[in-house]
FITORDREN-341072 format. One record per residue (C-alpha): y, x negated, z; residue in three letters. Coordinates in steps of 0.25 Angstrom, whole numbers, padded with zeros to 4 digits, always signed. Layout:
<sites>
YXZALA ...
</sites>
This chain:
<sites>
+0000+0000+0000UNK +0014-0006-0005UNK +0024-0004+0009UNK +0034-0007-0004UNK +0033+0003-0013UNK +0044+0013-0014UNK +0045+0028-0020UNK +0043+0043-0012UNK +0036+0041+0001UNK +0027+0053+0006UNK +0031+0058+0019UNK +0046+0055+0016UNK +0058+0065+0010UNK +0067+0053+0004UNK +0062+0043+0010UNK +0062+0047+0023UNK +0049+0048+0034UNK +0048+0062+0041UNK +0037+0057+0049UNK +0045+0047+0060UNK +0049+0056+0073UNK +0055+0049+0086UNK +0045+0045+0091UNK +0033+0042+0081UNK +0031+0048+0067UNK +0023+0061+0063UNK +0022+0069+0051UNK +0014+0077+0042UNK +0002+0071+0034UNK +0004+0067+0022UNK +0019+0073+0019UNK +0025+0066+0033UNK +0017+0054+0036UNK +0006+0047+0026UNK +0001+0035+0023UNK +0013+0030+0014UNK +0023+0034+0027UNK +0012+0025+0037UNK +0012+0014+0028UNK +0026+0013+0029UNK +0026+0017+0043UNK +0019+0003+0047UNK +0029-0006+0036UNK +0041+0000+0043UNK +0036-0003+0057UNK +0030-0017+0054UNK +0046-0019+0047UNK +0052-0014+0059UNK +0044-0019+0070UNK +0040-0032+0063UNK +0027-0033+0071UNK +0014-0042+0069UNK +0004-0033+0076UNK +0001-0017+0077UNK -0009-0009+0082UNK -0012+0005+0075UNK -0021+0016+0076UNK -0022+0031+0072UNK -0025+0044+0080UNK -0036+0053+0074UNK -0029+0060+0061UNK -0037+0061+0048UNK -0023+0056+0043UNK -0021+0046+0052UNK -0030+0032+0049UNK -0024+0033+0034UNK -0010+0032+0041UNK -0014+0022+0051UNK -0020+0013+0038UNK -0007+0015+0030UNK +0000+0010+0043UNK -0009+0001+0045UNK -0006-0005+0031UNK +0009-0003+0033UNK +0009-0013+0043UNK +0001-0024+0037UNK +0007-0024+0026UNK +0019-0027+0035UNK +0009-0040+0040UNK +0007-0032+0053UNK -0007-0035+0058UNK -0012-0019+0062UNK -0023-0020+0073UNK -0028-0003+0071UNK -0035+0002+0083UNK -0040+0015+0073UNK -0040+0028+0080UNK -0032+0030+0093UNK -0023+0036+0101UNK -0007+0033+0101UNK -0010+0026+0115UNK -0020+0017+0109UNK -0009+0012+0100UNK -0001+0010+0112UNK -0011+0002+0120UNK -0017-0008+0107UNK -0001-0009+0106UNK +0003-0014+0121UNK -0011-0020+0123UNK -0013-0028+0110UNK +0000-0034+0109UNK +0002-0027+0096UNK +0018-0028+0089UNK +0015-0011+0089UNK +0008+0001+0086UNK +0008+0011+0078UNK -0003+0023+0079UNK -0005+0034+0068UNK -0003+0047+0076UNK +0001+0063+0076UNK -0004+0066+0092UNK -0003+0080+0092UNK +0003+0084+0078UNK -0004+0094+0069UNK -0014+0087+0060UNK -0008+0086+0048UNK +0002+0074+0055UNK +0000+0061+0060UNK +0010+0050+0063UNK +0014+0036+0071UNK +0017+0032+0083UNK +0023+0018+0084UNK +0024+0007+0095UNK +0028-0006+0096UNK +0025-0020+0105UNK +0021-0014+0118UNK +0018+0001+0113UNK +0035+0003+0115UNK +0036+0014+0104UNK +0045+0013+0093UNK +0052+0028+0091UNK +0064+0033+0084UNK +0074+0024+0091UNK +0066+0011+0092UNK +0061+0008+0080UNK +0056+0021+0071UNK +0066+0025+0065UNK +0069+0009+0060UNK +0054+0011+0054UNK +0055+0024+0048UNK +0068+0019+0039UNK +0058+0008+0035UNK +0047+0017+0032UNK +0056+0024+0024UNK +0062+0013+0017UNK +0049+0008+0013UNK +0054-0007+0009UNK +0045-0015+0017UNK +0045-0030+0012UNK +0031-0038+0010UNK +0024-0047+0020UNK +0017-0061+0018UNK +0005-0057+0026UNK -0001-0042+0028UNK -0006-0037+0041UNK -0021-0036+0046UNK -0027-0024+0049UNK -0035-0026+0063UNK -0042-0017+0071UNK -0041-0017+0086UNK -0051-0014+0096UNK -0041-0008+0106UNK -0049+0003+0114UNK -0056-0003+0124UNK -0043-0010+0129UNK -0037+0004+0130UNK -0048+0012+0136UNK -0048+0001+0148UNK -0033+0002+0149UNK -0035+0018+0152UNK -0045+0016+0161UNK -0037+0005+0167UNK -0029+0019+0173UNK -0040+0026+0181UNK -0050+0021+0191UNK -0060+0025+0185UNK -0069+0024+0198UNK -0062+0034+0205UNK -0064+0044+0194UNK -0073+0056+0198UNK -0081+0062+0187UNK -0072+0073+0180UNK -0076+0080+0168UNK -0065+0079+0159UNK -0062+0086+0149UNK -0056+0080+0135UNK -0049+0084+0124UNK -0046+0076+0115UNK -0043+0087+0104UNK -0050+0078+0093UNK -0038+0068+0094UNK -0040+0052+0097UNK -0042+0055+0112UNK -0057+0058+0113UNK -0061+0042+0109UNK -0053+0037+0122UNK -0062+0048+0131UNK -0075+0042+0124UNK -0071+0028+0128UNK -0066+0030+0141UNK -0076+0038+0143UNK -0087+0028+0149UNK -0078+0022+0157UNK -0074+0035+0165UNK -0082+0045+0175UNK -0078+0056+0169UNK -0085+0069+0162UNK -0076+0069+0148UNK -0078+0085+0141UNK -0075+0081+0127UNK -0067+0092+0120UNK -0062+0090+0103UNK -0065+0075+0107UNK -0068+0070+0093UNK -0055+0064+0085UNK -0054+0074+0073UNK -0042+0074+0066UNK -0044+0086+0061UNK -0042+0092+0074UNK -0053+0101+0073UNK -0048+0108+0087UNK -0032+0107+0083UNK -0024+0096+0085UNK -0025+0091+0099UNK -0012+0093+0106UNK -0014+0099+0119UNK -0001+0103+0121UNK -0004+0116+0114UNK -0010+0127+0123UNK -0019+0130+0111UNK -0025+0116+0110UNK -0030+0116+0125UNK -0041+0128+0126UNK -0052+0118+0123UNK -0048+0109+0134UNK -0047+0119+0144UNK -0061+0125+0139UNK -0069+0113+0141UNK -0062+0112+0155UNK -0067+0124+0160UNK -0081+0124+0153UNK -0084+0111+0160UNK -0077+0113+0172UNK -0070+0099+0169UNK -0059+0093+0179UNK -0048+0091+0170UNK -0046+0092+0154UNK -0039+0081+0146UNK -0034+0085+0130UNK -0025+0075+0124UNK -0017+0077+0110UNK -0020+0070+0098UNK -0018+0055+0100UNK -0021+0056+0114UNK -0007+0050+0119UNK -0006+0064+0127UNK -0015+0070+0136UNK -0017+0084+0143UNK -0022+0089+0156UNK -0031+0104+0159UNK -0034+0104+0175UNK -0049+0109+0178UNK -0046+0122+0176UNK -0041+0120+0162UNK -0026+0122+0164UNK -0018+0113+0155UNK -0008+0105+0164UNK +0005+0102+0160UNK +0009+0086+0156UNK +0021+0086+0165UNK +0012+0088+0178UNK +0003+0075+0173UNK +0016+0067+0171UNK +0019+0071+0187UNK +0002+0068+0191UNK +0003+0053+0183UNK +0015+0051+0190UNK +0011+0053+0203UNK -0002+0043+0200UNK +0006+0033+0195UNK +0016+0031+0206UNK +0005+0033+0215UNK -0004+0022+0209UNK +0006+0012+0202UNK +0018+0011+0213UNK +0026+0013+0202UNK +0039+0021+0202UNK +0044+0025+0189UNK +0038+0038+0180UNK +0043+0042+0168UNK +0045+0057+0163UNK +0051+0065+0153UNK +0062+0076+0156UNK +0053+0090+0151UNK +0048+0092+0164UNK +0051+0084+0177UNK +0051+0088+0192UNK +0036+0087+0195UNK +0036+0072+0188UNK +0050+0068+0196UNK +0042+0074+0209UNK +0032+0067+0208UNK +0035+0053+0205UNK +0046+0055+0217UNK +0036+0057+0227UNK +0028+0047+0222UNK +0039+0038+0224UNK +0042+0036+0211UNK +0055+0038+0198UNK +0054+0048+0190UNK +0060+0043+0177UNK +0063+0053+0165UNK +0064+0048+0152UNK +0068+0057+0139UNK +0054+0063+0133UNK +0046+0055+0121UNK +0036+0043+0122UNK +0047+0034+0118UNK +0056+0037+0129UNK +0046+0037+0141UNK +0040+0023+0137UNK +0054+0018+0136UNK +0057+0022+0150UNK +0046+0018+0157UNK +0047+0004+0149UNK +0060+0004+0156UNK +0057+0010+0170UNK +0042+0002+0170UNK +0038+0017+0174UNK +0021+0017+0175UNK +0020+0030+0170UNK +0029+0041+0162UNK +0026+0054+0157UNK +0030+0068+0150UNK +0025+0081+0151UNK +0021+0080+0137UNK +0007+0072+0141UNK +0013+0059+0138UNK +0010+0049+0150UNK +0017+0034+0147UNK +0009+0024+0156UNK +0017+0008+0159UNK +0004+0004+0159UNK -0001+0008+0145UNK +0010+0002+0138UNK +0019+0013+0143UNK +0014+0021+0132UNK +0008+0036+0134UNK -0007+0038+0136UNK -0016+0050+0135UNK -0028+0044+0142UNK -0021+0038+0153UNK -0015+0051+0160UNK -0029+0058+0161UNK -0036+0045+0167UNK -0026+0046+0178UNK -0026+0059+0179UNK -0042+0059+0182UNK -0041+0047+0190UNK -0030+0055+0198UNK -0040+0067+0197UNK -0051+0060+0205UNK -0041+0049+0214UNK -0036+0061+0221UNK -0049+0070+0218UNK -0039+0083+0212UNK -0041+0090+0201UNK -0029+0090+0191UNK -0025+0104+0195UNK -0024+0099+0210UNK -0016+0087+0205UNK -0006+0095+0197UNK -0006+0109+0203UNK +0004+0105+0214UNK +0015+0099+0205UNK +0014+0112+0194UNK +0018+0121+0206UNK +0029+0112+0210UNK +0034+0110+0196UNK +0029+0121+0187UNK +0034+0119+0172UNK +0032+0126+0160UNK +0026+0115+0151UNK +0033+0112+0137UNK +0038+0124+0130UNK +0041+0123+0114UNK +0053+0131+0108UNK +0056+0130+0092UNK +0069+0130+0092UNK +0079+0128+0079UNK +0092+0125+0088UNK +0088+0115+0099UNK +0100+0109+0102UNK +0107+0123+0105UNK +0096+0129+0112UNK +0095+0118+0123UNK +0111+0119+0124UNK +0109+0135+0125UNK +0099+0128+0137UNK +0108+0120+0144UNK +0120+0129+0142UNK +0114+0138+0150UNK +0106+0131+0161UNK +0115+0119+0162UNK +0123+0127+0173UNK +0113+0127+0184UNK +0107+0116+0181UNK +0108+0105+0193UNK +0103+0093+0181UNK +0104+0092+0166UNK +0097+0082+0157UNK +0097+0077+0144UNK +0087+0068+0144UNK +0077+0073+0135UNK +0084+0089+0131UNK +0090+0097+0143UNK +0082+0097+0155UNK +0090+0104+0167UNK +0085+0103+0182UNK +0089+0116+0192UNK +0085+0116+0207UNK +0072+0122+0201UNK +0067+0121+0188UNK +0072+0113+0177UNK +0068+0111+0162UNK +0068+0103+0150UNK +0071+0108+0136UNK +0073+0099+0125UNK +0071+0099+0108UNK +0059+0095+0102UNK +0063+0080+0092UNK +0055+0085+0082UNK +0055+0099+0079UNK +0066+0112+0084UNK +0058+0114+0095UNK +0064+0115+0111UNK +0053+0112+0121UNK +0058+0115+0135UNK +0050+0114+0150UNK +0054+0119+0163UNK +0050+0117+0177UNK +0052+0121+0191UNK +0051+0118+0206UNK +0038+0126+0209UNK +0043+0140+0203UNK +0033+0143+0192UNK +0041+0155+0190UNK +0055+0149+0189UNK +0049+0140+0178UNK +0043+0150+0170UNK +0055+0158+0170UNK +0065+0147+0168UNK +0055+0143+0155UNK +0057+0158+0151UNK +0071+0159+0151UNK +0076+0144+0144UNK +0063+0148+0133UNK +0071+0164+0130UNK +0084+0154+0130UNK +0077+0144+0120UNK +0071+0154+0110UNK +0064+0149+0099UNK +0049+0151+0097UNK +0036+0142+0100UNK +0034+0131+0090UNK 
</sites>
C-alpha cells in the first residue's frame, strides 16, 4: 500500500476524516472508518509521535483484524517496528504499552457501539492517552493531508506474548487465599472478556457461570453493553437459576464492568466507585480518589471517613488520568463503570474492579448487597437519565435559571451541577450527539430524589434517545 498516493479518500467528504472524536476515533464501517483511513491512521501517528516501538491489538470485530493490519502496515511503513499482541482488550493495549516499554499503543476498538463501527483508541509512552488537545487532532490533519515522506528502512512486524504478564498483574490485586468459593456469574456478551476469565480462571477458587462467553463479533446476543436495561436479563437469569453470589457482564472491550448483587439487582456504578474507594484507602494508606461530578456525595462521604480527599476531575478517561497523574491518586472513578488504577499505569480496567470486589466479598464475609445497601439508602440516586434534545445549550440555561436561586453551590465543571441542603444533581450535554444526560441524588430521601428527577425531566422535555 502506497501512504503517498493521493486522490478521494473513502471515509472522507473533502478530505476531511469523520471518524476522529475527542477522545479516540469511531465510525461506521466502511463509509466512516476503512482500511484506507487506518492505514493513514498509523502514517500520521508515527509522523506525529515520531516513535521506534508500538504495540497493537484488536477487539473482536469481523472488521477489526483487517483495520489492525492496515495499521499495522501504516506504521512500518513509517520504519515503526509494531509488536501485535492480536485480539485483546483496550487495557491490554495499555498494560503491553507501560510494561514493555513501548514508544505507544494503538488498539482497533468500537467498545459498545453498534456492529456496524469499529475505531481507535490511541496512547503513547507510559499509556498517557493522546486526545483531542494532546496530539489528535495534530494526526487527523496529517491523515487527511496524506503527504507522508518515504523512509530508509521499513518496520517489522513482531508478535508479543503479553498475557501471562498481564493476568499476573491482575491477580497481583487480590489475595487469592483468602477468596472463598463463590459462584460467579459472567457475562462476557461475546466480547473480548470471556478469554481473560479462561486464564484467570486456574488461578482462582471461584465457581465461574459462563453466559454469551465466546467472542462472536456477530453478537449473536446483541451488542454487549450492559448499560442498556435490555442487555442484562441473561445475567440476571443465570443469577438466579444457579443461585450465584454475584454477577459480573462487561461491555465489548472489556475496559468497563458491571455489577448484579445475588438477587440479580443491577447495582449502579456510582455505589462501586464509593466500595473501591473505601478499600483502597483502607488497604493503601493513600489519601487522594478521583471522581467525576455526575454524581458525588456517597464518593466524597466516604473517602472523608476514610480519612481520605476527595478530588473531582471533569468527566472522560482523559481527564481523570491527567489528574490522578498530578495528584498520585491510587484510584479514581466514574459512575460510568470506569475505574483508573496508579498502579496499572493509571489507566481503566475492567477485570480489576470485580477482583477487588470479591476479594472485599470474602475479607469481610458480606454479600455485595450488604456491602452496598447502606450507602444506596444514605445516597439514593436516579442513575443516568438520557434526553434528546435539539437545543442543549438553552435548555441547561432554562436549568440553572431556575434552580440557581436556592442553590447554596453551582458548578461548571463538567455541565451545571447545583448542591441544595438536600439533594443536588448533575445535567450536562452529550459531545457527540444532541443528547442531555442528567442525574440526581439525595441525602436519604428516595422520595425527594424521585421527585426532583421528575420535575427537572418535564422541564427538560425532549424524548429517550
Amino acid at each position: 500500500m502506497d501512504g503517498s498516493m493521493k486522490g478521494p479518500m473513502k471515509g472522507s467528504m473533502d478530505g476531511k476524516i469523520s471518524c476522529f472524536k475527542a477522545y479516540d476515533l469511531r465510525g461506521r464501517i466502511p463509509d466512516e472508518i476503512n482500511e484506507d483511513i487506518a492505514y493513514r491512521v498509523g502514517r500520521a501517528y508515527a509522523t506525529w509521535l515520531k516513535p521506534k516501538r508500538v504495540v497493537v491489538g484488536h477487539d473482536i470485530r469481523l472488521s477489526s483484524p483487517d483495520l489492525c493490519d492496515a495499521l499495522a502496515n501504516g506504521l512500518m511503513d513509517s520504519g515503526v517496528d509494531v509488536f501485535h499482541i492480536g485480539e485483546c482488550g483496550t487495557e491490554e493495549i495499555y498494560f503491553a504499552t507501560d510494561y514493555f516499554d513501548m514508544d505507544g499503543g494503538i488498539v482497533v476498538t468500537a467498545s459498545h457501539n453498534p456492529k456496524d463501527y469499529n475505531g481507535m483508541k490511541l496512547v503513547h509512552e507510559g499509556s498517557r492517552p493522546i486526545s483531542g488537545d494532546t496530539g489528535l487532532d495534530e494526526i487527523q490533519a496529517l491523515a487527511e493531508a496524506n503527504e507522508f515522506q518515504p523512509v530508509s528502512k521499513r518496520g517489522e512486524l513482531k508478535t508479543l506474548d503479553h498475557r501471562a504478564a498481564y493476568c499476573a498483574k491482575l491477580l497481583s490485586y487480590v489475595d487469592v487465599k483468602s477468596l472463598e468459593s463463590l459462584k460467579v456469574v459472567v457475562n462476557a456478551g461475546n466480547g473480548g472478556a470471556g478469554a481473560i476469565i479462561d486464564h484467570l480462571e486456574e488461578f482462582l477458587p471461584l465457581q465461574f457461570i459462563k453466559v454469551n462467553h465466546e467472542a462472536d463479533g456477530n453478537f449473536p446476543n446483541g451488542v454487549p453493553n450492559p448499560l442498556l436495561s435490555e442487555n442484562r436479563g441473561s445475567t440476571i437469569d443465570a443469577i438466579k437459576a444457579r443461585q450465584a453470589d454475584i454477577g459480573i457482564a462487561w461491555d465489548g472491550d472489556f475496559d468497563r464492568c458491571f455489577f448484579f448483587d445475588a438477587n440479580g439487582r443491577f447495582i449502579e456504578g456510582y455505589y462501586i466507585v464509593g466500595l473501591l474507594a473505601q478499600a483502597f484507602l483502607q488497604r493503601e494508606g493513600d489519601n487522594r480518589i478521583i471522581h467525576d461530578p455526575r454524581l458525588t456525595w456517597n464518593t466524597i462521604d466516604i473517602v472523608e471517613t476514610n480519612g481520605g480527599t476527595a478530588i473531582q476531575s471533569k468527566t472522560g478517561h482523559a481527564f481523570i488520568k491527567e489528574r490522578m497523574r498530578l495528584e498520585n491518586a491510587v484510584y479514581g472513578g466514574e459512575m460510568s463503570a470506569h475505574h483508573y488504577f496508579r498502579d496499572f499505569s493509571y489507566c481503566d480496567s475492567g477485570m480489576v474492579p470485580w477482583l477487588l470486589v470479591v476479594g472485599l466479598m470474602s475479607r469481610e464475609n458480606k454479600t455485595l448487597a450488604e456491602l452496598v445497601d447502606a450507602r444506596m439508602s444514605l445516597f439514593p440516586a436516579s442513575g443516568e437519565i438520557n434526553r434528546h434534545i435539539d437545543d442543549t445549550a438553552a435548555v441547561l440555561s432554562t436549568i440553572q435559571e431556575k434552580y440557581a436561586g436556592d442553590a447554596i453551590q453551582v458548578d461548571h465543571t463538567d455541565g451545571l451541577s447545583m448542591d441544595f441542603s438536600d439533594w443536588r444533581f448533575n445535567v450536562r450535554a452529550s459531545n457527540t450527539e444532541p443528547v442531555v444526560r442528567l442525574n440526581v441524588e439525595s441525602r436519604g430521601d428516595s422520595e425527594l430524589m424521585q421527585r426532583m428527577t421528575s420535575e427537572i425531566l418535564d422541564l427538560m422535555g425532549g424524548r429517550q434517545p
